[in-house]
Structure formats: structure tokens, C-alpha cells
C-alpha positions as CSV (number, residue, x, y, z in Angstrom):
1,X,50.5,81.6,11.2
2,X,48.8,84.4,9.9
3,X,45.5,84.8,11.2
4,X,44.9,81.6,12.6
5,X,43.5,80.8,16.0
6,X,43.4,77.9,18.1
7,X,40.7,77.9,20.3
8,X,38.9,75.7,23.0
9,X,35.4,73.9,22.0
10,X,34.5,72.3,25.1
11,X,36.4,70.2,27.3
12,X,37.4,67.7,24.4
13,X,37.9,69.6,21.2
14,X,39.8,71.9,19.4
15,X,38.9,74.4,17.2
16,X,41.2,75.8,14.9
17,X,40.0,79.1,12.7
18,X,41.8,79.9,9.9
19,X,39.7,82.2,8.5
20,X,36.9,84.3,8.0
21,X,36.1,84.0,4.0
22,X,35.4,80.9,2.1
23,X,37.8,80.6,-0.3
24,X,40.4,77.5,-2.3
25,X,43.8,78.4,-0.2
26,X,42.3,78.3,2.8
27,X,40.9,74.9,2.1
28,X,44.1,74.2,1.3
29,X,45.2,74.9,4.4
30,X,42.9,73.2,6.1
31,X,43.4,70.2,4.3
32,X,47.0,70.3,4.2
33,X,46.6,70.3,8.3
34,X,44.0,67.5,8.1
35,X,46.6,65.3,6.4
36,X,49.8,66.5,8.6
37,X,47.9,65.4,11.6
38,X,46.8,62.6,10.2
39,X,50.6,61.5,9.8
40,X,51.6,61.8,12.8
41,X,48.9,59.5,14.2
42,X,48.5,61.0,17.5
43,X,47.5,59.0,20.0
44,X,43.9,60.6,21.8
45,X,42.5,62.5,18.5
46,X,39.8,60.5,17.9
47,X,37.6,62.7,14.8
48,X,38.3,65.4,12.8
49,X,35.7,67.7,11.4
50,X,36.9,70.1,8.4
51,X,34.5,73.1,7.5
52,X,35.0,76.2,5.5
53,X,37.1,78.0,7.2
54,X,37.7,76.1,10.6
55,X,38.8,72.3,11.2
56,X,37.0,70.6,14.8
57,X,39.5,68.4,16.5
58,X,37.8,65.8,18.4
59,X,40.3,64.0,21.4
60,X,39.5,62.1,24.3
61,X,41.2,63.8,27.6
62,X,42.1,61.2,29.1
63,X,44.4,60.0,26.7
64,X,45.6,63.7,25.6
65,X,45.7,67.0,27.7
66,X,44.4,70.3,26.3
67,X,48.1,71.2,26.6
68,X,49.6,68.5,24.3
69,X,46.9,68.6,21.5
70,X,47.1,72.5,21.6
71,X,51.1,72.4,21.2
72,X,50.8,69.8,18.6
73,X,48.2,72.0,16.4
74,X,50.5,74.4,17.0
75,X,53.5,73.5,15.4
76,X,51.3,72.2,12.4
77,X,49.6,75.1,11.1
78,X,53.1,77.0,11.5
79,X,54.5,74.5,8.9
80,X,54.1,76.0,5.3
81,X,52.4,73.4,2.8
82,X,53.2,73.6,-0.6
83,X,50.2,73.4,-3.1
84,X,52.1,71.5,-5.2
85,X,52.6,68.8,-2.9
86,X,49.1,68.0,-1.7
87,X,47.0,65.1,-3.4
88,X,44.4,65.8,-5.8
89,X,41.3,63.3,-5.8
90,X,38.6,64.6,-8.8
91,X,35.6,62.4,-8.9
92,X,33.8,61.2,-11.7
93,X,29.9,61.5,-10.6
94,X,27.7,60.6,-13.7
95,X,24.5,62.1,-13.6
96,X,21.2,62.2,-15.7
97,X,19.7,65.4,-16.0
98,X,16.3,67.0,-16.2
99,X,13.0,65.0,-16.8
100,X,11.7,62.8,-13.8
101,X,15.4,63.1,-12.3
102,X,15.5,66.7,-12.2
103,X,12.1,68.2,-11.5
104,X,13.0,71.7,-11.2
105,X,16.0,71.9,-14.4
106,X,13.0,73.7,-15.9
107,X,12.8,76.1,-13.1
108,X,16.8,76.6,-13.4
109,X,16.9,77.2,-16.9
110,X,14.4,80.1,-16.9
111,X,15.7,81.6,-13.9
112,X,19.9,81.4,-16.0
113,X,17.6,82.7,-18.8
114,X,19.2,79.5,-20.5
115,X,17.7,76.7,-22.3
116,X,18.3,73.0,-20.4
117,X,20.9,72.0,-22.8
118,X,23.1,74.8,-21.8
119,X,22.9,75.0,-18.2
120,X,23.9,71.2,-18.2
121,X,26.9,71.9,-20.6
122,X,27.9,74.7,-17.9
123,X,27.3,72.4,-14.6
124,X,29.0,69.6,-16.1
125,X,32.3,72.0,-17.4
126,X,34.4,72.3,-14.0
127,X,35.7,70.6,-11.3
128,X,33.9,71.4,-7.9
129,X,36.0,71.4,-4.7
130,X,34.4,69.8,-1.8
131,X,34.6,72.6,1.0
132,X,33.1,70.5,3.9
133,X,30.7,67.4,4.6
134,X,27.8,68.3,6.2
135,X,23.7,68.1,7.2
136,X,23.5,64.6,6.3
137,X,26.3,62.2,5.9
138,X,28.0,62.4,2.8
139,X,26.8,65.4,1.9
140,X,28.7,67.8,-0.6
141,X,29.0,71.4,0.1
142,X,30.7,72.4,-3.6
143,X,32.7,75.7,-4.0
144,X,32.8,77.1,-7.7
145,X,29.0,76.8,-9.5
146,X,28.9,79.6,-12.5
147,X,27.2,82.4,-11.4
148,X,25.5,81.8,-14.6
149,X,23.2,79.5,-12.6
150,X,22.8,80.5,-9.7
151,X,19.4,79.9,-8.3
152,X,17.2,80.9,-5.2
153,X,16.3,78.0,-2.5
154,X,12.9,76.8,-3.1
155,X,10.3,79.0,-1.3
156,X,8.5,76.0,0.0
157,X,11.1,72.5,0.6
158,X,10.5,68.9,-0.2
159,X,9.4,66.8,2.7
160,X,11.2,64.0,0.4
161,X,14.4,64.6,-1.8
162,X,16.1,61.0,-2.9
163,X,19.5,60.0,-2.2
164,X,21.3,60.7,-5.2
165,X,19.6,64.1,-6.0
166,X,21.8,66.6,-7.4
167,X,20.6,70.3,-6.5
168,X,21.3,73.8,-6.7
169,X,20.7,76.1,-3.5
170,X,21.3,79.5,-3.7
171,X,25.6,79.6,-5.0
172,X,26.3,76.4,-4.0
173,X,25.4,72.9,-5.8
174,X,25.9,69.3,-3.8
175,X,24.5,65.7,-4.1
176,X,21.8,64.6,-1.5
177,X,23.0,61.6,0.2
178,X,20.3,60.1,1.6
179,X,16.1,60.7,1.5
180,X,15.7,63.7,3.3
181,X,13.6,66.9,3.7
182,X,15.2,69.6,2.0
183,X,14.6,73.1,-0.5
184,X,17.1,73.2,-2.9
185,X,16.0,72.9,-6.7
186,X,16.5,69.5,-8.2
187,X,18.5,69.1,-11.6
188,X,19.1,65.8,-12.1
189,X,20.0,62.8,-10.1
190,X,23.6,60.1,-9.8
191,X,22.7,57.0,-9.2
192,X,26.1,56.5,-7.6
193,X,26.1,56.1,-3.2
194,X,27.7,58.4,-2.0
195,X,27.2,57.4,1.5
196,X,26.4,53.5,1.9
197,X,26.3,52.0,5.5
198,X,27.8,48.8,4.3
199,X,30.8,49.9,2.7
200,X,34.1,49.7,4.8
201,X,34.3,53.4,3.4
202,X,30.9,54.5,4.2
203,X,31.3,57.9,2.9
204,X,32.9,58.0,-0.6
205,X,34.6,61.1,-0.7
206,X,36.2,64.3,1.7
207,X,36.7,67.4,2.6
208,X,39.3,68.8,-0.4
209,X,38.5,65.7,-3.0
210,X,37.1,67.6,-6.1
211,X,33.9,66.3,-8.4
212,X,33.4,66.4,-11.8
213,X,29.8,65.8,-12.5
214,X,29.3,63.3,-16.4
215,X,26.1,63.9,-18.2
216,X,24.5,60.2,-18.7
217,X,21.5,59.5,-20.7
218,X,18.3,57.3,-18.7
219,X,19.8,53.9,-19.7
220,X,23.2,54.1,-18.5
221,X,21.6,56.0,-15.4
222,X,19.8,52.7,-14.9
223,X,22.7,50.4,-16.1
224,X,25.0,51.8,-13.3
225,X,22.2,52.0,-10.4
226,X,21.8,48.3,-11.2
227,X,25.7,47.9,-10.5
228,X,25.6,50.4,-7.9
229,X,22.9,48.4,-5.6
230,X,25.3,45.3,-6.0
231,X,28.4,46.9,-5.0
232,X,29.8,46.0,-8.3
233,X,30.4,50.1,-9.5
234,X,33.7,52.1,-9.1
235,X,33.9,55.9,-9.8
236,X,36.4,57.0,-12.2
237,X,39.1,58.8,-9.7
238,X,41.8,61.4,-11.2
239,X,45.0,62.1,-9.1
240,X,47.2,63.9,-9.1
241,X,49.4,67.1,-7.4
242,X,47.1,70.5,-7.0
């Protein structure tokens, strides 16, 4: 249990470091425990709350003692996970770049010293681990954008990004979930929900899942929104071991 802590967060949570670097294996690890605990549905843990180095654990005291849910942690993150063996979820996320969907691609492109058409090809070439969910529902925190591309935070935010928007801040890229102020630069936008109240699921993917953003042109941007706002579209999912 090498450099893991458990620590108290209150008097009904959990907190379990891992870590003090973001990196893959120890969102691995985190996930791996997230899905261990999950098994053994234990009675009084009522939310769990992944971030990059750390996983929250919600429980309601009068159901569980401090003692128990410590002990229980405990002999999780002791057990050894093997990569091999966890599930892989990579999400197909179409998105239409640049123009009145991406506001600032222009801004991006000069920054990478890259024309449009390449720093789309390079966006749209990997797989992006989700790290954590976080500021709004739904949202993405992504580990893995090309350094080629990274840009600087807008100097002055948006009072109004859409839902949908897909941005780069800083070293990190993500989809905006919902209308909402916010400063990163805008590249293009998915007309897919990835948070929508009235699904059983509200939130479409977690903490681990992977996203593979699909370049789209303005018609099928506008063919799948249509299907989207109906409830009638399903993401392409990949699974498989990691």
C-alpha cells in the first residue's frame, strides 16, 4: 500500500490519497478501488467521488462506523489490481470543429503555430482518459492533450459557454456540459448530452472511461443533435481489457 493514506474528511467521509502526481496508474488504482467497493455493496456508502489522485467516500454514520468503512478501505487498496483485468469504456464523442462551433480554433492554431486542419487531426488522434468529473455535472477533466496544443486559459472568460462546447484550458481539454460561465478556448462543439436530467443515467460517462473525440462536418452535427434532443442517439462505446 505504498504511499497511500486513509484519512478522515468530516464526520461522514473518507478520504483516501493515493498520491501526489497526476498520472494513468494511479487512476488505475483509483478506479480499480472504485469498482472493488463497488462489489461488495456495502451497506452505508452512499457516494463516491474519484479525483486525480484521491477517491472521497461518502457514508452515512448511522448505518457504518468510521471503524468499519476505514477497515474495509483498508483491505481494498492492499489488494493488487491487475491492469489487464480492469474494463475499458472509450467513447465515441463526434464533434464539429472551428467556424461558429469553435470560436477560438483560430486562436489555437496560431498559438500550435499550426494551421486548423492539423490541430483537428492531432485532437482527434488519441484516446483521452477521464481523470475526474468535476465543476459542473458531467464535466470531463481529460489527461493526455499533445503538448503540440497546448493553450493558455482565456485572459478574460465567457459569461456564456453552451453545453456541448469542447475546449482547451491550459494542458487539459474537456466537454462543457451544461451553459456555464467559463475561460477556456473553444474548438468546436458535440452535439451529444453528456449530462441530461432525464436520462436514468444522467451523466453519460466516469471517472476512468476514455473519449475519442470524431471529426463531423455541420450536417451530421445537426443530423445527430436532432436525434440527440429526442433521445433517439447512442454513442459508439469500445470495450475492452486496459
Amino acid at each position: 500500500m505504498q504511499n497511500i493514506r486513509i484519512l478522515t474528511a468530516g464526520d461522514s467521509s473518507l478520504l483516501v490519497e493515493f498520491g501526489a502526481e497526476i498520472s494513468p496508474e494511479i487512476n488505475r488504482k483509483i478506479a480499480a478501488t472504485v469498482q472493488l467497493l463497488k462489489e461488495q455493496h456495502i451497506e452505508g456508502i452512499v457516494d463516491m467521488i474519484p479525483t486525480y489522485c484521491s477517491l472521497l467516500i461518502n457514508y452515512d454514520p448511522r448505518v457504518l462506523s468510521y471503524e468499519e468503512i476505514r477497515e474495509r478501505v483498508f483491505a481494498i487498496v492492499r489488494v493488487e489490481t491487475i491492469a489487464g483485468t480492469q474494463r475499458k469504456r472509450v467513447f465515441e464523442i463526434p464533434v464539429c470543429y472551428g467556424g461558429e462551433y469553435g470560436p477560438d480554433m483560430d486562436n489555437i492554431a496560431k498559438h500550435a503555430g499550426l494551421t486548423e486542419e492539423e490541430v483537428i487531426r492531432i485532437h482527434s488522434s488519441k484516446d483521452y482518459l477521464i481523470y475526474m468529473l468535476g465543476f459542473l455535472p458531467g464535466f470531463t477533466y481529460l489527461g493526455g492533450l499533445d503538448e503540440r496544443i497546448h493553450t493558455p486559459r482565456l485572459a478574460n472568460p465567457r459569461l456564456k459557454i453552451s453545453a456541448g462546447s469542447v475546449g482547451i484550458g491550459g494542458s487539459q481539454t474537456g466537454i462543457y456540459p451544461l451553459d456555464s460561465p467559463g475561460g477556456w478556448q473553444l474548438m468546436g462543439m458535440t452535439p451529444v448530452k453528456t449530462y441530461d436530467p432525464n436520462r436514468e443515467v444522467p451523466i453519460l460517462v466516469e471517472a476512468g472511461d476514455y473519449i475519442r473525440f470524431v471529426p463531423i462536418d455541420e450536417a451530421e452535427y445537426l443530423r445527430i443533435k436532432d436525434l440527440a434532443e429526442r433521445g433517439e442517439y447512442q454513442c459508439t462505446v469500445h470495450e475492452g481489457g486496459v
